[in-house]
N, C-alpha and C positions, 0 to 999 in steps of 0.2 A: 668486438665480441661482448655479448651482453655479462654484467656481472657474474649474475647465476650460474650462466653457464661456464666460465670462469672457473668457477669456484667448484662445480661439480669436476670437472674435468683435473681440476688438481688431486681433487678429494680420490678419484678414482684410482692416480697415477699412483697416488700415496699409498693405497689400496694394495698396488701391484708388484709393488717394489719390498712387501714385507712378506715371508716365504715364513710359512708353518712351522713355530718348533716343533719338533716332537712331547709330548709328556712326560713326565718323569713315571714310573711307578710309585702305585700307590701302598704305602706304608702305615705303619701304624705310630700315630707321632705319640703317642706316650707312651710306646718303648724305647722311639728315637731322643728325648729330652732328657736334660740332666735335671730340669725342675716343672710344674705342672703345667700341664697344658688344656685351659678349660673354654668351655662354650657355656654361653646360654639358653639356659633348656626353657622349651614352649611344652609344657606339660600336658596340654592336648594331644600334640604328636607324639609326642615318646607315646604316649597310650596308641593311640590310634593309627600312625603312620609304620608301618616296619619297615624300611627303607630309611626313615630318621633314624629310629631307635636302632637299630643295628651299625648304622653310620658312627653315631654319638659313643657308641657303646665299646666299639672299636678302637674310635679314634683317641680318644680323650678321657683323662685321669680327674678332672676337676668339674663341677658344674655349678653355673649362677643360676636361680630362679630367673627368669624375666619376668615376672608377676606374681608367684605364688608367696612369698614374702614381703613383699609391698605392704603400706598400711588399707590401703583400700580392701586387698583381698583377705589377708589376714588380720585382721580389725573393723570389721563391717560396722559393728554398732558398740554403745560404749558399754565395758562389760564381758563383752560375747567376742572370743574369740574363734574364727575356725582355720584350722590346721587339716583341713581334709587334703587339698593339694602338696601342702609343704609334709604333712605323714606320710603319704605317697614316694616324695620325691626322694625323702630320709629311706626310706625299708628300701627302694629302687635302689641307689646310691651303695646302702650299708650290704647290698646282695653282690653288687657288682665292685664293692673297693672301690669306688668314685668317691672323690672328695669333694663336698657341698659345702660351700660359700655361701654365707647368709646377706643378702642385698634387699632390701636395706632398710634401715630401722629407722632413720629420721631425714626426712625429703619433706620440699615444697609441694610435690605434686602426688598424684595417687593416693591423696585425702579421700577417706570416707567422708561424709556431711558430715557426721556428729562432730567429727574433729576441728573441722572448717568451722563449723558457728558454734564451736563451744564457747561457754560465758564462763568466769572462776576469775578469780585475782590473782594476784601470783603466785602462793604457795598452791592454790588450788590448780594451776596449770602445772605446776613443778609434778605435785602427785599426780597429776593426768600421764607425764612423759615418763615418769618413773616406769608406772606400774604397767604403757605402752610396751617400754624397751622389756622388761622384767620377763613381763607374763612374756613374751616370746621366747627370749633367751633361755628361761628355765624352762620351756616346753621343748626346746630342741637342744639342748645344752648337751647331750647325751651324744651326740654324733655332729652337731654343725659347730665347730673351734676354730671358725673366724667369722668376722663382719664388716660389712659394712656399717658404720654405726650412723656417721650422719653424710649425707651427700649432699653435692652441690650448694652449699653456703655462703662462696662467696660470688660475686661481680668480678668480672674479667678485668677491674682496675684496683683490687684488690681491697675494698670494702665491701663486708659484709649485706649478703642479699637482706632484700627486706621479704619477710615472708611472716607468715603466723607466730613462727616459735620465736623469732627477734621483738616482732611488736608484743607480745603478751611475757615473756622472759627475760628478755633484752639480751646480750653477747653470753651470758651465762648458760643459755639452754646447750653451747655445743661439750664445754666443760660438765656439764651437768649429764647429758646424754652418756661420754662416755665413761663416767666415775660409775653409774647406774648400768652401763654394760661391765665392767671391769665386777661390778661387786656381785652379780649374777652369776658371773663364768667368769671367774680370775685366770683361770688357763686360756680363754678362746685367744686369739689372737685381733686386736683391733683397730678398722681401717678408717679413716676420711678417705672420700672417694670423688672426684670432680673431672670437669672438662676444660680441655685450653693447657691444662699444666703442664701440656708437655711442649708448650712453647717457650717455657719460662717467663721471661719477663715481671713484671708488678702482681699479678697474679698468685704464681706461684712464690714470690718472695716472702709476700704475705701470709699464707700459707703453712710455709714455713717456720716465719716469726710466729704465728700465732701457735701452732702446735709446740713447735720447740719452748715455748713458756710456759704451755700447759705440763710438759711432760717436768719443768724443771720445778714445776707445783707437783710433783708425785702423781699426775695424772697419766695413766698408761695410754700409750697411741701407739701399736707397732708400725705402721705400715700406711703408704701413703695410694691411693690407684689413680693410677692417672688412666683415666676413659682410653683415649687414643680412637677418638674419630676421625680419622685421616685425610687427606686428600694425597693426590699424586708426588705432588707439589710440595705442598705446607702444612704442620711447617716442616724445616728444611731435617734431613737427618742430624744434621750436627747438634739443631737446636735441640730434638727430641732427646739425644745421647748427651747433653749437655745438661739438661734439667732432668732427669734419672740418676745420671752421678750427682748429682748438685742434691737432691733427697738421700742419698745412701750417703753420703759426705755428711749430711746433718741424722747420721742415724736412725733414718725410716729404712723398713723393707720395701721393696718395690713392688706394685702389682700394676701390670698392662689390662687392666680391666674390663674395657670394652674394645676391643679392636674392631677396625674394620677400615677398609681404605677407599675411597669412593672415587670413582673413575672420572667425576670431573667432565664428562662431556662437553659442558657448554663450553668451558675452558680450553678444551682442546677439540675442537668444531673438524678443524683438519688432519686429525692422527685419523687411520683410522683403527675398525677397532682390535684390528690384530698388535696394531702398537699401542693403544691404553692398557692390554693386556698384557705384553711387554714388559713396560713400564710398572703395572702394578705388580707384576712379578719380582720385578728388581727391588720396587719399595718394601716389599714383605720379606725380602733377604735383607735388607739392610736395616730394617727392624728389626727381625731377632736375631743379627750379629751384634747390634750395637746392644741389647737386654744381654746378649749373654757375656760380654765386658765387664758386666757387673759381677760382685764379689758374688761368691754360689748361698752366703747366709743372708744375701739381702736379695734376693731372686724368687717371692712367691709365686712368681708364674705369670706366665701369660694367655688372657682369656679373651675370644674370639667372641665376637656379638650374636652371635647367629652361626647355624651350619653351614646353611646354604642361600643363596640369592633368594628362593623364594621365600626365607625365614628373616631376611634382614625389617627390619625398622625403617630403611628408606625406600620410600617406595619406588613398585618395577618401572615404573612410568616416568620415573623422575631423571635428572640429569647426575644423581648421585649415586644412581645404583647398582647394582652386579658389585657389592663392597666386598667380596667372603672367600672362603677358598672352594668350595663347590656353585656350581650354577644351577639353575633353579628345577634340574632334572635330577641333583647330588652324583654329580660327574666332577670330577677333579677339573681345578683350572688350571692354567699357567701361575696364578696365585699360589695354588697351595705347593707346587714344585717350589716357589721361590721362598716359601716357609722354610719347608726342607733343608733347601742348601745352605739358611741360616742355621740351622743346627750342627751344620757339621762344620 
């Protein structure tokens, strides 16, 4: 028998042997949570989609920008701030009791130009980052009391990325960023936020060493977010619940920042897809069983990357997608039931 057909003929058997759950009902998860439960808002849609916006509106107590607070969007040119999406999203928020999360004030990517090819020395880059982080903070200080302050800084072997603010500042810009958020807003609350840290390893050690010295310099850091762009797979649960106690152990808050679990296809070529869906149902229970282990003062929340499959960041075409608990019509999956029953 030819390969192919081999292979189809499995895939089909695989197919046939897995019988439809039923869905759970759907609920309202931030009445069901004992701490917040947020997405990241696409500010086009909330305007314009009503099927998002009432979704969002519903379901969830917290909200990240995914671009309205970036430096690109909120720092177009040098000098000239605009706050027209991020004032939106504040009076949205402040109407509805949602709680907004400021992401993110210091990143290698979503540079305007002027920021990219600025020239100064180093005091004159230091006033550049100041009066970046500042002029934000004090324009939303009124209603956004947390942040993101710097993201993504290090290499996944735990030295320091090279990026603009390392070569022009050198290790001092992430101390510097958040002493300059702290003196802004001494109440907000403030995050490092990265990827990979929920695998532990050298990474996150580092991570750790490095904030934990900062904070023993009087530097305030609450809270640590670990992205949590998933797979089915990896890493494994324990490692993920392992390096979350292992930051609340070293006195950070916890925040699951960017969730999302990715189906992994290529990976698993012969499940089919009523068992990826399965499966990612079970990952998403045993994510937020294993978040809520954690003590209830070090649990900021858990924050979903997107609403739904058509909102995600990876694309539909790709072998990573369908990551979120609705699908790309905002119909409940087997995802979002397996959220649920981590809650209870």
């Amino acid at each position: 028998m030819p390969k192919y057909i081999f292979c189809v003929l499995l895939f089909l058997l695989c197919s046939m042997t897995i019988k439809d759950e039923p869905l759970c009902n759907e609920i309202k998860l931030r009445e069901k949570a004992s701490f917040a439960i947020g997405v990241a808002i696409n500010t086009g849609k909330l305007k314009d989609n009503e099927t998002y916006r009432n979704k969002v509106i519903e379901q969830f107590n917290s909200f990240t920008p995914e671009k309205a607070l970036k430096p690109l969007y909120v720092h177009p040119e040098k000098g000239n701030f605009n706050f027209t999406e991020a004032d939106h999203l504040i009076e949205y928020c402040r109407y509805y009791k949602i709680r907004l999360h400021g992401h993110t004030l210091v990143w290698h990517k979503a540079l305007p130009h002027w920021m990219e090819k600025f020239k100064g020395n180093a005091n004159e880059w230091d006033m550049m980052l100041k009066e970046h982080i500042q002029g934000i903070i004090y324009h939303c200080k009124d209603y956004i009391k947390s942040w993101d302050v710097v993201n993504e800084a290090f290499n996944d072997d735990g030295t320091l990325r090279k990026n603009i603010w390392l070569k022009n500042m050198g290790e001092s810009y992430i101390e510097k960023a958040f002493r300059y958020a702290m003196e802004a807003d001494p109440e907000a609350k403030l995050f490092y936020n990265d990827y990979s840290l929920e695998h532990g390893g050298e990474k996150l050690d580092a991570v750790l060493r490095f904030f934990s010295d900062l904070k023993a310099k009087g530097i305030r850091i609450d809270g640590i977010g670990l992205q949590m762009h998933v797979s089915l797979e990896y890493p494994t649960i324990d490692h993920i619940n392992g390096a979350a106690l292992k930051i609340q152990n070293n006195g950070f808050i916890v925040h699951y920042s960017e969730l999302d679990v990715a189906l992994n296809d290529e990976q698993n070529f012969f499940k089919s897809g009523k068992r990826l869906t399965a499966l990612q149902k079970n990952r998403m229970k045993e994510i937020v069983k294993g978040f809520m282990k954690l003590k209830p003062e070090n649990r900021f929340g858990i924050t979903l990357w997107g609403l739904s499959d058509a909102d995600s960041w990876l694309s539909e075409d790709s072998f990573r997608a369908r990551p979120l608990l609705y699908d790309k019509h905002y119909k409940i999956k087997p995802a979002y039931c397996g959220f649920v029953e981590g809650l209870e």
